[in-house]
N, C-alpha and C positions, 0 to 999 in steps of 0.2 A: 504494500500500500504506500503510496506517497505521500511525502510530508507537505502538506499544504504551503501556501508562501510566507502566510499571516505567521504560524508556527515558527516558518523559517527564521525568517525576521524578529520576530519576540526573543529568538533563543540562540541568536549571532553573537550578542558579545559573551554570551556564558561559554560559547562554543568554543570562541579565539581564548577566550582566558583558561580553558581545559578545566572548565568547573562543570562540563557535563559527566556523569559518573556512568551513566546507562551505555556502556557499549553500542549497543544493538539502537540506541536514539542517534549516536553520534555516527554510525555508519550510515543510518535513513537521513542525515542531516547532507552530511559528504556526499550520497547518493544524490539526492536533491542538487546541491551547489557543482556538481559535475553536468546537469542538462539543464539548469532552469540559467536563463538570458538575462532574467530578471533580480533573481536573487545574488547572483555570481559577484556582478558589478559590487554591489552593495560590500558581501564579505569582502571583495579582493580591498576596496578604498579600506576596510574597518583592517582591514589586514597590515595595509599600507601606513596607516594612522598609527597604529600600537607599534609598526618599525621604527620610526619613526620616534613615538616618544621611548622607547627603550635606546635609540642611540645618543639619544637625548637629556637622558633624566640624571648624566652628573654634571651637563653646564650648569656653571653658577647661573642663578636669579639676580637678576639686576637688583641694585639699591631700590627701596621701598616696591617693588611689584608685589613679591607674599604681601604685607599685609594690605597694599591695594586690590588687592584680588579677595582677600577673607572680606573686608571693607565693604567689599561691593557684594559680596554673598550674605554677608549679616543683613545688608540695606533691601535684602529683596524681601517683598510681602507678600507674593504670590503671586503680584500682576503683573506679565511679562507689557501689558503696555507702557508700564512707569518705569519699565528696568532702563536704567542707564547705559545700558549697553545695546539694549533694545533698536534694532538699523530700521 
């Protein structure tokens, strides 16, 4: 039986992170992202992304970015229209 797309997608990043434990989920997963046009793209970018910040994550952080960045996470309410960051 195929893994539908919705499913797909719900369960891409648990998949890249190898937090899926089910064998037999993560081969119908694999199975999927080997024919589907649709899904593929998605994992390959989220694949590309996580390279990405692992070659990444021991540049130093600029002067004040962490706590502008907690900053602006503490200041959210919930309403992405008022987020500052909001394009």
């Amino acid at each position: 039986m195929r893994v539908p797309c919705t499913v797909v997608e719900e369960k891409l990043w648990d998949f890249l992170d190898g937090e899926i434990d089910d064998p037999a989920v993560r081969r119908r997963i694999e199975a999927h992202l080997e024919i589907c046009k649709r899904c593929f793209p998605e994992y390959d970018y989220r694949r590309a992304f996580l390279g990405l910040l692992e070659r990444h994550a021991k540049d130093p952080v600029p002067e004040g970015l962490r706590a502008e960045v907690f900053r602006q996470l503490l200041s959210v309410d919930g309403s992405e229209a008022d987020h500052p960051l909001n394009l």
